[in-house]
GUMARTOR-666950 format. One record per residue (C-alpha): residue in three letters; x, y, z. Coordinates in steps of 0.25 Angstrom, whole numbers, plus 5000, padded with zeros to 4 digits. Layout:
BEGIN
ALAXYZ/...
This chain:
BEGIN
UNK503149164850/UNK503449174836/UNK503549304836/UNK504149324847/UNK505249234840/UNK505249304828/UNK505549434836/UNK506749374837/UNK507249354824/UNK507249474813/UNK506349504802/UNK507549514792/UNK508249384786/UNK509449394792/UNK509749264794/UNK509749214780/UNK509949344773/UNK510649484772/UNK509849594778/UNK510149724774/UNK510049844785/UNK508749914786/UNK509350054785/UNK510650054776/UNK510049934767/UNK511549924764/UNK512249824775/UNK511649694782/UNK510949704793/UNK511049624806/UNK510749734818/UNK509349764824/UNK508849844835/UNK507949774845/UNK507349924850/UNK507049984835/UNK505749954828/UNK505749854817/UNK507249784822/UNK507649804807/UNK508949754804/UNK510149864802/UNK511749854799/UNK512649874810/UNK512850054806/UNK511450064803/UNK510950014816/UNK511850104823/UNK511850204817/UNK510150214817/UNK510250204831/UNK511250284834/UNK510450404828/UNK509250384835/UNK510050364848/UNK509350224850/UNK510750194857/UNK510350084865/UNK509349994856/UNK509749844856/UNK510449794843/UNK510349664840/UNK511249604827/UNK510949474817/UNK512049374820/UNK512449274810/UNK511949164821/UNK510549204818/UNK510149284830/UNK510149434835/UNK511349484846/UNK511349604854/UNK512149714849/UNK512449854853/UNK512549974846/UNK513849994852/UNK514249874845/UNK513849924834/UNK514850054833/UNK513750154840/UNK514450264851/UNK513350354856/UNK513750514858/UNK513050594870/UNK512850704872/UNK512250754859/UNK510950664859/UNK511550584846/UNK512250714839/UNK513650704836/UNK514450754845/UNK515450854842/UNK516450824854/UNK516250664856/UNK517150624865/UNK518350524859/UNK518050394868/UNK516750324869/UNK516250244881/UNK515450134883/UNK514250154891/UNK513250044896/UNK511850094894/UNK510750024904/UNK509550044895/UNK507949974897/UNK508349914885/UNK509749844890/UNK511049884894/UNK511849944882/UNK513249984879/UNK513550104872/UNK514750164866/UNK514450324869/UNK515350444865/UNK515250564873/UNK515150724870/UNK516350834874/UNK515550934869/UNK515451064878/UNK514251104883/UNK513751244885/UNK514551264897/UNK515851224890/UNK515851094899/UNK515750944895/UNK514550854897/UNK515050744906/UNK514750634902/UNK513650564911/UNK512950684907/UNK512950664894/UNK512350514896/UNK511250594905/UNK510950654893/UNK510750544884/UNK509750484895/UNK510750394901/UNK511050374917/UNK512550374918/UNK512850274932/UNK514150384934/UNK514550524931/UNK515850484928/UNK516150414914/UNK514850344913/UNK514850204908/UNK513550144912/UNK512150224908/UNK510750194912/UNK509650264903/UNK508550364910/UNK507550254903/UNK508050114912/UNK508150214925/UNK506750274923/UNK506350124921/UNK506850084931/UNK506350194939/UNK504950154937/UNK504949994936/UNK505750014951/UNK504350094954/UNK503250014948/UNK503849864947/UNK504749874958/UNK505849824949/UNK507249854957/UNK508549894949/UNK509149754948/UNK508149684941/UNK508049814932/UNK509449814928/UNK509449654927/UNK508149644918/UNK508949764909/UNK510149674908/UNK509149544903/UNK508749664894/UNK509949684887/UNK510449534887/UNK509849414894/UNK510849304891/UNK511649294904/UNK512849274894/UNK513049434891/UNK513949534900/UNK512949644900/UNK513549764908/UNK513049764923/UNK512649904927/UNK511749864940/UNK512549984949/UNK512550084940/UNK511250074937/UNK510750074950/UNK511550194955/UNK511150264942/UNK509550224946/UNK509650284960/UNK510250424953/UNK509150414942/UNK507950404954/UNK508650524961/UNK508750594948/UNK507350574943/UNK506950624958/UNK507650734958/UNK506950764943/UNK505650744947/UNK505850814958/UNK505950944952/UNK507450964958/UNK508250984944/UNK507351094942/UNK507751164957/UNK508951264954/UNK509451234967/UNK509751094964/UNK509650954973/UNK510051014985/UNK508951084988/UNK508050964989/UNK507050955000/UNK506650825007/UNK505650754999/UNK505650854989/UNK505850724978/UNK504550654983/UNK503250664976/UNK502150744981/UNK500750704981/UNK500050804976/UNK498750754983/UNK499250794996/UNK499150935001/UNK500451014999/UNK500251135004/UNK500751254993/UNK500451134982/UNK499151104983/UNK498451174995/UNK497551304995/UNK498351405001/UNK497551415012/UNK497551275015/UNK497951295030/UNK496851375034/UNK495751295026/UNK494551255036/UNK494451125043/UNK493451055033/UNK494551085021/UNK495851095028/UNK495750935031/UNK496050905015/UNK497350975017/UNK497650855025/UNK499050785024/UNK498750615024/UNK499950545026/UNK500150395028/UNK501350335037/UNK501950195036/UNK503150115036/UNK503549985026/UNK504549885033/UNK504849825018/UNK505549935012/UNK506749905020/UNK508249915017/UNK509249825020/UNK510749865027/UNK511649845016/UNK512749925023/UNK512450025011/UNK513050175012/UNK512250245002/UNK511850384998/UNK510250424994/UNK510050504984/UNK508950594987/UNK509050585003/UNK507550635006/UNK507250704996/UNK506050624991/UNK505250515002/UNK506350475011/UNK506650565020/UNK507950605023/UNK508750505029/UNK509850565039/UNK508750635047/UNK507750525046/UNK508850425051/UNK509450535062/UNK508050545068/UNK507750395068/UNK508850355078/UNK508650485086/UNK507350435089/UNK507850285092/UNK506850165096/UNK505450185095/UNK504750165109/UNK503350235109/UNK502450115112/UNK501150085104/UNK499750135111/UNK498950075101/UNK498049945100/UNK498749885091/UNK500149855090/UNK501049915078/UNK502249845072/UNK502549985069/UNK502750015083/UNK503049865089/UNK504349845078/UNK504749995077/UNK506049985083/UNK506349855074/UNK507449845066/UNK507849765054/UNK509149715055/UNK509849735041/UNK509049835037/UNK509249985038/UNK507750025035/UNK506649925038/UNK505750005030/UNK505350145027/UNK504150225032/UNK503350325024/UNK502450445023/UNK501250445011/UNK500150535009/UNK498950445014/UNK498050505004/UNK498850474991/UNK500050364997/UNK501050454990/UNK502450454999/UNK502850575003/UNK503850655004/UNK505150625014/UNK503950515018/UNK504650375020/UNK505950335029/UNK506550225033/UNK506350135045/UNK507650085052/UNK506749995062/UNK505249985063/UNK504150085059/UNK504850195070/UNK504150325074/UNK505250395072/UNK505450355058/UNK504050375054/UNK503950515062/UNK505250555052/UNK504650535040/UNK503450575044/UNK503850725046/UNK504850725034/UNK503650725027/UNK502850815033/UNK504050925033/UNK503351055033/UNK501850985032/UNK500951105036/UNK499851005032/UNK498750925042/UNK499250775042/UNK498650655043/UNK499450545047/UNK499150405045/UNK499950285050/UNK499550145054/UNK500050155067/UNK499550305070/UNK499050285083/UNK500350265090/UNK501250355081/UNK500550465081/UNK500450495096/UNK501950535099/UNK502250605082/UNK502150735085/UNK503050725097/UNK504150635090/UNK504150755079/UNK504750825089/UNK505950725088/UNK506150785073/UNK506850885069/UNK506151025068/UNK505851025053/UNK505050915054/UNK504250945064/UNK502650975059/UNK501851105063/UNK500951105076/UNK499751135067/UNK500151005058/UNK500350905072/UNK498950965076/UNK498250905061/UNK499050785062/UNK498050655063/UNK498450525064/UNK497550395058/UNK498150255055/UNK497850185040/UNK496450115038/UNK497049975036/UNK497949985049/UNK496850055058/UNK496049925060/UNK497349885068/UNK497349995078/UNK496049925087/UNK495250015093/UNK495350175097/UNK496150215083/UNK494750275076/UNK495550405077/UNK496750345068/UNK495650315058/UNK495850365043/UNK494050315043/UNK493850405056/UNK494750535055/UNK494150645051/UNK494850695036/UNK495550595030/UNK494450545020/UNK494650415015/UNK496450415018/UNK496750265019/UNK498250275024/UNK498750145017/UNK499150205005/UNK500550185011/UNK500350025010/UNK500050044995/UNK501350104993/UNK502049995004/UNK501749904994/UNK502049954981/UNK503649994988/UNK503649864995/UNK504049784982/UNK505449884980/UNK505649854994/UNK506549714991/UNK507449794981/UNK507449934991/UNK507949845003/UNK509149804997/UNK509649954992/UNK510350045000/UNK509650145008/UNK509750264999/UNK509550174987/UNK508150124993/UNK507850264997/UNK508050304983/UNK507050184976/UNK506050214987/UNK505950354987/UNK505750324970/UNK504850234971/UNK504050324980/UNK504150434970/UNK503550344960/UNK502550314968/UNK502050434973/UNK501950484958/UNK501250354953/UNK500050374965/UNK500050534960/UNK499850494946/UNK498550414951/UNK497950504959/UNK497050544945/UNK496150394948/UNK496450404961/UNK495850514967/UNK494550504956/UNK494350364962/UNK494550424977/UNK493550524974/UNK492450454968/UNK492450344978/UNK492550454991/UNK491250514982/UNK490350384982/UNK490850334994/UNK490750465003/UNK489350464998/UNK489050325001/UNK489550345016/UNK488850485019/UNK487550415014/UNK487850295023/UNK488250395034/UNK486950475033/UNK486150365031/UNK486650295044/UNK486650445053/UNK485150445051/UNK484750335058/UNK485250385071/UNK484950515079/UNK485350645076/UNK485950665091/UNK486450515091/UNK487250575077/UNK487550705085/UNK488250625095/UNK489050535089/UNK489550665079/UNK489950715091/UNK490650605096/UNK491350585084/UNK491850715086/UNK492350705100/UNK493350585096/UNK493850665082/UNK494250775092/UNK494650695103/UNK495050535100/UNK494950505113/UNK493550495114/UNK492650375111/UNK493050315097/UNK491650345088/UNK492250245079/UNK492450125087/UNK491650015088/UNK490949985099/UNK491249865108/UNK490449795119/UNK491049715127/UNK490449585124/UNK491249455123/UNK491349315129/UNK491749345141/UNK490849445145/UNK489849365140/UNK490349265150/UNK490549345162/UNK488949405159/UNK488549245159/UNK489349215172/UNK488649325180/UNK487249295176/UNK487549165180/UNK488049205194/UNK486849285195/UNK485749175190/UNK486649095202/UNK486449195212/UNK485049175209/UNK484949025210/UNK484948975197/UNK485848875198/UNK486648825184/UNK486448665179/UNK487948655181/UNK489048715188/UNK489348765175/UNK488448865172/UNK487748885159/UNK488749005155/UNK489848925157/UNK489348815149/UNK489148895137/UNK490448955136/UNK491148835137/UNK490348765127/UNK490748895118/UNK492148875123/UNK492148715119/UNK491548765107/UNK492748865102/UNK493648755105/UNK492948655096/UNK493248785085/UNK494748785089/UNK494948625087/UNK494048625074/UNK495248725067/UNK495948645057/UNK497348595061/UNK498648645056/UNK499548545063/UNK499948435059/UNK499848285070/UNK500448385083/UNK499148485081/UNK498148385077/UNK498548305091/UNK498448425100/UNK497148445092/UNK496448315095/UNK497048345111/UNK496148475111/UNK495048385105/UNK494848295115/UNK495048415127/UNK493848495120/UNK493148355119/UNK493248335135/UNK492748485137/UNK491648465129/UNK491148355136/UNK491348405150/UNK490548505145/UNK489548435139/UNK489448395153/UNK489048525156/UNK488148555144/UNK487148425147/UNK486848505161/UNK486548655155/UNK485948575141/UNK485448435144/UNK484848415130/UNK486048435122/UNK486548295127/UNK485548225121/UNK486148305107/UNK487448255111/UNK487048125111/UNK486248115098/UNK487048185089/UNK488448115095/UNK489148255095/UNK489848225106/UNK490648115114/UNK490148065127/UNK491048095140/UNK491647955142/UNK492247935128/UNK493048045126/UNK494247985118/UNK493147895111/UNK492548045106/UNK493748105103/UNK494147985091/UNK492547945086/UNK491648075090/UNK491548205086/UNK492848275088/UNK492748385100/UNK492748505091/UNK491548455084/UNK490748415095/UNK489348495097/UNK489348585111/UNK487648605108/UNK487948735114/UNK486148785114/UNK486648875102/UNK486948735095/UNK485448655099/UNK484248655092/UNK483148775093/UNK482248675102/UNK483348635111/UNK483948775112/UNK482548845117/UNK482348755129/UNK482148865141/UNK483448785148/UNK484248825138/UNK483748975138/UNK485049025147/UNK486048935140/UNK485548985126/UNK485549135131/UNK487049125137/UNK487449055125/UNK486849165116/UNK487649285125/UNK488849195125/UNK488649175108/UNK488549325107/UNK489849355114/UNK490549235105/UNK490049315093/UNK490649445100/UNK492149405102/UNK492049315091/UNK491849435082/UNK492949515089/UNK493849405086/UNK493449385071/UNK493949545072/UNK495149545081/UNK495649425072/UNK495549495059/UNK496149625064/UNK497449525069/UNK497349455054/UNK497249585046/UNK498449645056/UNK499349505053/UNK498949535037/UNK499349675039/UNK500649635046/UNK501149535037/UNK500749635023/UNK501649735030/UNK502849665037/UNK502849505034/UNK502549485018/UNK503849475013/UNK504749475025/UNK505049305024/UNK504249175026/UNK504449175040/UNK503849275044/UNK502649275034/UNK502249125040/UNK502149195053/UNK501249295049/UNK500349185040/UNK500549095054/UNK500049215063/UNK498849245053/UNK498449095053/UNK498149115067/UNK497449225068/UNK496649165057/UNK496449035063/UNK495849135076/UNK495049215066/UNK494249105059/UNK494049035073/UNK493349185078/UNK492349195066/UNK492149025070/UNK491549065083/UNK490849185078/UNK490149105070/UNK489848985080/UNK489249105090/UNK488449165078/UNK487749035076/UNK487548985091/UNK486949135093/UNK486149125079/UNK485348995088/UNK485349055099/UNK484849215096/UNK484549195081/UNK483849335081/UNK484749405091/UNK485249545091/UNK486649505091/UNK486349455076/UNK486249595070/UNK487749615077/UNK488349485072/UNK488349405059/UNK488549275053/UNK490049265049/UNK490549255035/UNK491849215031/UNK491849345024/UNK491449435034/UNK492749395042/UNK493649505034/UNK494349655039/UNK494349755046/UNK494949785032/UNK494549775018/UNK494949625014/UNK494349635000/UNK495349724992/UNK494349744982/UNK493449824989/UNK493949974994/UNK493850025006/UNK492650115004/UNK491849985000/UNK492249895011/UNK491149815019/UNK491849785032/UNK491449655037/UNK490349635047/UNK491149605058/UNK491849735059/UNK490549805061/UNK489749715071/UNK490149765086/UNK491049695092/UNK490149645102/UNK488849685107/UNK487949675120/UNK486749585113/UNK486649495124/UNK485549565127/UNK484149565120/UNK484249725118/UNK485349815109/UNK486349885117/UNK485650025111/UNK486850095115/UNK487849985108/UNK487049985096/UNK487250135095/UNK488650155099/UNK488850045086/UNK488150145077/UNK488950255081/UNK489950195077/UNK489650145064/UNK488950305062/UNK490350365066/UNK491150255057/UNK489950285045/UNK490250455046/UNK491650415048/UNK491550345032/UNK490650465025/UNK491750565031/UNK492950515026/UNK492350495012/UNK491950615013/UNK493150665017/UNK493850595005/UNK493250644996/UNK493450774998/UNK494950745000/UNK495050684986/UNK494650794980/UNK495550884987/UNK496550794983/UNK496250804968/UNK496350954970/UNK497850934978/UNK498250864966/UNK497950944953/UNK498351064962/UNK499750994967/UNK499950944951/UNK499751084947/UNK500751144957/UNK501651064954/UNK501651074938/UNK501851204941/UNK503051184950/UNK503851094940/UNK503451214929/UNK504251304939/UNK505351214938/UNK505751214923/UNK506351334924/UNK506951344938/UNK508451334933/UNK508751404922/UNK510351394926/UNK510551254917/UNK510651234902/UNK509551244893/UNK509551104891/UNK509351074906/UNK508451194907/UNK507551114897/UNK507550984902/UNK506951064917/UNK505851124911/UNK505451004903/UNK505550914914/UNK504751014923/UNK503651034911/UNK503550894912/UNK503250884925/UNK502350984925/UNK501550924912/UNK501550774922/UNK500950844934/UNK499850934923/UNK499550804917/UNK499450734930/UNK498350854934/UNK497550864923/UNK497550694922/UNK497050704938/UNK495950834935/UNK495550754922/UNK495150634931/UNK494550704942/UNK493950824937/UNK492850744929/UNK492450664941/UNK492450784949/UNK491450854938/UNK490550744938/UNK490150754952/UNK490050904954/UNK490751024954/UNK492051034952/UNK493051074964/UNK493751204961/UNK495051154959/UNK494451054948/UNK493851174941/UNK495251194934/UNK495051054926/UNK493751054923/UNK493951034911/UNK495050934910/UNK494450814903/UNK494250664910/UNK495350574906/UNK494850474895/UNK495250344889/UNK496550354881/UNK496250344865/UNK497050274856/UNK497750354845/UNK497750314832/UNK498950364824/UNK498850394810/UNK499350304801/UNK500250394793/UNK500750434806/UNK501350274810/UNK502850264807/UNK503250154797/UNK504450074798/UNK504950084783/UNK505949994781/UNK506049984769/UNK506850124770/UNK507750094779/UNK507950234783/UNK506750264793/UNK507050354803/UNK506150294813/UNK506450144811/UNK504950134814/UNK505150184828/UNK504050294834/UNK504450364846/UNK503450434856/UNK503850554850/UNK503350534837/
């Protein structure tokens, strides 16, 4: 804190003393420079003029006032004018006027007095003047007589801070104007408009740079459709980064040459209907596609009404045909490489109602214009989208439509997390099932939703070509940011498909040899079959047996119809059967009153009426129970569990309450008690009756955690952050569900103990398990610690869903279907990490060879006009070496990580040969610079040079 404090003040006497200037030693002092080194104290000329010569224009002056304290100063107030146009030197032809230009700096807002040049150039023609602040790095905010400047340092900021920290332009500008003076009492020139229309210029311009178009003779009116965006050069572009004879590769390699895209849409990046009529710079030329035709073919194709044929329902297809009111786009929908998540090219759109086919089907072939390359599409709601594409392709025009050989390689499958939605029949939708798609996840997508989301509250309030243009930037930057990773990206990707594929194959094999090799032969076979033709059986489904309650109930009836028929007469109208599943029934009731209340005097009323109906159920039939178990009465009686019939109400206030009353069901009596030969039947029926309780209960537990993990999905997607209401619905609807889930995994375990005494070495126990708390988790990986590869999926996922074990002998044939299944889903695991690893390294390959071609293109283009002035002639081919030196350095970065790894375990691929001896990146070292090498500040001159400043040149 104290120095801090001192900071403040200055390490010359000035406030009891003359101070001499630091440079002249001749006139007081009473100026510093908060920017320079050392903030010496200077006279008024001298600090000028020190400035003026080393063009440090817009440092901040602060000046000694008699009071005792440092004030703001300019150097315009000090007498300093600025001349352009000759970086510093005299001019020979200043103009006669000056003009004051406000200068929007990272360091504050700035007034400076500048004199412009008349000279002639090498035409014979003036400089105009905003060219002339161009050329001293300042953004003019008009071409004609420039007052307000931006310089290329805040823009690029800006740029950036807009991309990592989501920072919009207001809190920018405001936080330069705290900057510059942050006493509310000061009139600071506001220049939020100009700056803003010169930032969506400056992102345009930048695009157009990088994009290679000021090198293109012909100018920007020969730009293609997405010819701004940034590739990825791990996909395959043909005549970039594919053998030439890609095309006609075999089978077994021709799969790498795969295109892997990913579909979605994002209901948060929406644009409110501000009545706005505004012009986009750059209409289509980077990720959006181009909006006249988008727009024309939307409304040709009207409302949306193919129905949904799959299991499940889609909101995609449910609200399609929603509109926002106030809105004009409710979102935007996007195309990305599902390998890498980079966006592509013309790949997004906006979406005037719901998730529409027509606006997904649009963007889709806008980015597949002129794809001769096999595709994979992947799109969480595949199943139904894709069965009429190829026909609504036709509603396109011409242009867009894809080559017969391309529709005939299209496949379809719909993203890991969203697949376990889809209920059964959809293994052929599976990125874990399909053949040749390696280890493709498809919600990369989601990973970029949420690092665009955040811009989303700023975007909505532009206008729409305004939003287009910070979106299709921020999707620039983003694209480049995951390219500049692929380096510890791809190693890691490689090494864990390495280890992995061998732990599954090893796995695989292991598990293959216990089984027959004809019983193999078969189920290959069968496998096969269903790849060529989804129609036939599902080798990846589990099987289920139709084994619940109620037929357990309807099996229990008719052996009792039949022991009737045959004179064995029951003990009570109500037959044994009957019996049990009502004292099951009573017993899941006395579950449902024993849930904690939520209500307040209304619930807990309607509770205690509940109460005492379950308490006269249970003694009607107790009734019963005293006929089909006469020695459980004297039980009731000597433990006082239960109220006798004629004192009901006198019960209800002094016993045991209903829900806790014992039912001694025979699972719940003693060994001795339960072995009597009259309670053999009861205690047989019990157990079949048990087993079917575990079965559904089981279901249940699943069914209930699928609803929870879709109402969790939902929410994520469409409710956080849409308003309170609607977010204590959804935590209302959770509750429920939940409430329903604990109560399932209640009564599985209630039917795992009454089975554990009544079959306690039963077969059933090797299909069921005791049920921890933890084991009630999934389908999907909860712990977000632990990937994917090293998941352990929860017991309950991989016990049957039922079984046939009321018998005393294993259902052989079950017992095998279940480990086909498991054999298929096991082969199914080694192949795609097979696959994946071969992928990867085709990968790598794609991207030193892509980085290399496109070196070599930007080298071409340093010298592709040679109509333009010298100076401009040099500024192309340095900016185009530069490019070319990033995209080298980016290969040989990449090669230097891979190619070690790739030598240590075994022979090099061909196309590494070429950097075999390209060293492994190590640890930066720290340099040590000479001492007679270190810049003194020497004051005690006065006359340095430097004024103890370094710059990165020197």
């Amino acid at each position: 804190l104290d120095e801090l404090l001192r900071y403040e003040g200055a390490e010359e006497p000035l406030d009891n003393e003359i101070v001499f200037c630091n440079h002249c030693k001749v006139h007081s002092g009473s100026f510093r420079c908060k920017d320079c080194r050392g903030r010496h104290i200077y006279c008024g000329p001298c600090i000028k003029e020190r400035h003026g010569d080393r063009g440090l224009i817009l440092h901040r002056i602060e000046e000694w006032l008699p009071s005792g304290r440092f004030a703001r100063r300019s150097l315009r107030e000090l007498g300093m004018i600025v001349q352009l146009g000759h970086r510093g030197a005299r001019c020979a032809h200043p103009s006669s006027g000056t003009r004051c230009i406000v200068v929007g700096d990272i360091t504050g807002v700035h007034e400076v007095e500048v004199s412009w040049c008349e000279c002639l150039d090498e035409h014979g023609s003036f400089t105009h003047q905003y060219i002339q602040l161009l050329r001293e790095g300042w953004f003019p905010a008009t071409t004609s007589r420039p007052a307000t400047v931006f310089t290329f340092d805040l823009l690029a900021k800006f740029q950036e801070l807009n991309f990592q920290a989501k920072t919009n332009l207001h809190d920018y500008w405001k936080t330069i104007l705290r900057f510059t003076n942050n006493t509310g009492f000061d009139n600071l020139p506001d220049r939020y408009r100009q700056l803003s229309h010169c930032m969506r210029l400056y992102r345009y311009l930048v695009m157009l740079k990088r994009g290679g178009r000021g090198h293109d003779p012909s100018g920007l009116a020969s730009i293609e459709n997405g010819a701004l965006a940034v590739e990825c050069p791990a996909c395959p572009h043909p005549g970039k980064n594919l053998p030439d004879n890609w095309d006609t590769a075999a089978a077994e390699q021709r799969w790498l040459y795969t295109q892997y895209l990913m579909l979605d849409a994002n209901f948060r990046v929406k644009c409110k209907d501000r009545g706005f009529d505004d012009v986009e710079l750059g209409n289509g030329q980077s990720y959006f596609v181009e909006e006249a035709p988008y727009r024309a073919h939307v409304e040709k194709c009207g409302k949306q009404t193919e129905e949904n044929r799959c299991t499940a329902e889609h909101n995609a297809i449910v609200k399609a045909n929603i509109h926002k009111e106030g809105y004009v786009a409710s979102g935007v929908v996007a195309v990305l490489c599902a390998r890498h998540a980079l966006i592509r090219r013309n790949g997004a759109g906006d979406m005037q109602f719901g998730e529409r086919y027509a606006n997904t089907d649009f963007v889709l072939f806008s980015t597949l214009l002129g794809s001769t390359l096999p595709l994979l599409l992947s799109y969480d709601i595949a199943c139904q989208w894709s069965r009429n594409l190829f026909t609504r392709m036709h509603e396109l025009p011409e242009s867009m439509h894809l080559d017969s050989n391309v529709v005939a390689e299209t496949r379809f499958v719909i993203p890991k997390k969203h697949y376990r939605v889809h209920g059964p029949n959809h293994s052929h939708f599976s990125l874990n099932y399909q053949e040749h798609v390696g280890r493709t996840y498809g919600e990369g997508i989601e990973a970029q939703w949420s690092h665009l989301n955040p811009i989303a509250l700023s975007t909505r309030e532009m206008n729409p070509g305004a939003r287009h243009e910070v979106l299709n930037d921020n999707w620039g930057a983003w694209n480049w940011q995951k390219i500049v990773s692929f380096g510890s990206d791809f190693l890691r990707a490689l090494q864990q498909a390495r280890e992995t594929s061998k732990v599954q194959m090893r796995n695989f094999t292991q598990y293959t040899k216990t089984f027959k090799p004809e019983v193999i032969e078969q189920w290959e076979r069968r496998i096969h079959e269903w790849e060529q033709d989804p129609s036939k059986p599902d080798p990846y489904e589990e099987v289920t047996v139709p084994l619940s309650m109620k037929r357990t109930k309807l099996e229990l009836s008719l052996e009792e119809e039949e022991e009737h028929m045959k004179g064995a007469l029951p003990a009570h109208e109500v037959t044994p059967s009957v019996f049990l599943q009502l004292g099951i029934e009573l017993e899941e009731q006395q579950r449902i009153l024993r849930s904690p209340d939520n209500g307040g005097d209304a619930t807990a009323a309607e509770k205690q009426e509940k109460r005492v109906a379950l308490l006269r159920r249970i003694e009607l039939w107790q009734i019963v129970q005293d006929f089909h178990m006469p020695m459980v009465a004297p039980l009731r009686q000597s433990l006082s569990t239960s109220p006798t019939p004629s004192s009901t109400m006198e019960a209800t206030t002094i016993r045991v309450k209903a829900e806790h009353i014992k039912l001694w069901l025979p699972s719940y009596l003693p060994s001795p008690l339960r072995e009597q030969p009259s309670l053999a039947g009861l205690t047989r029926k019990e157990a079949r009756l048990r087993l079917a309780q575990l079965s559904d209960s089981l279901e249940d537990i699943r069914r209930f955690l699928r609803v929870l993990t879709g109402i969790t999905e939902f929410k994520r997607l469409n409710v956080v952050g849409s308003g309170q209401r609607a977010g204590t619905r959804i935590r209302s609807l959770y509750g429920r569900f939940q409430v329903k889930l604990d109560r399932a995994a209640e009564r599985y375990r209630a039917a795992y103990t009454a089975l554990s005494a009544l079959d306690p070495e039963g077969e059933w126990m090797a299909r069921f398990k005791t049920l921890q708390k933890e084991d009630i988790r999934g389908p999907a990986r909860d712990n977000t610690d632990s990937s994917e590869g090293r998941h352990q999926t929860s017991w309950i996922w991989l016990s049957p869903g039922a079984m046939r074990a009321a018998t005393n002998s294993t259902d052989s044939e079950e017992f095998v279907e279940n480990m086909r299944v498991e054999w298929a889903r096991s082969r199914a695991r080694a192949r795609r990490w097979a696959e994946e690893e071969k992928l990867v390294l085709e990968e790598m390959r794609r991207v030193l060879a892509y980085l290399e071609w496109k070196a070599a293109w930007w080298r071409r283009q340093g010298a592709s006009r040679q109509d333009v002035t010298l100076a401009l002639r040099r500024g192309l081919r340095a900016y185009a070496e530069k490019q070319a030196g990033v995209l080298d350095g980016l290969r040989l970065h990449f090669a230097s990580v891979w190619v070690p790894y790739l030598r240590d375990i075994g022979e090099l691929p061909e196309w590494a040969r070429a950097y075999q001896h390209v060293k492994a990146p190590g640890r930066r070292r720290k340099t040590t610079i000479p001492t007679t090498l270190i810049v003194h500040d020497n004051t005690s001159e006065g006359d340095s040079d430097t004024d103890g400043e370094v710059s990165a040149d020197e």
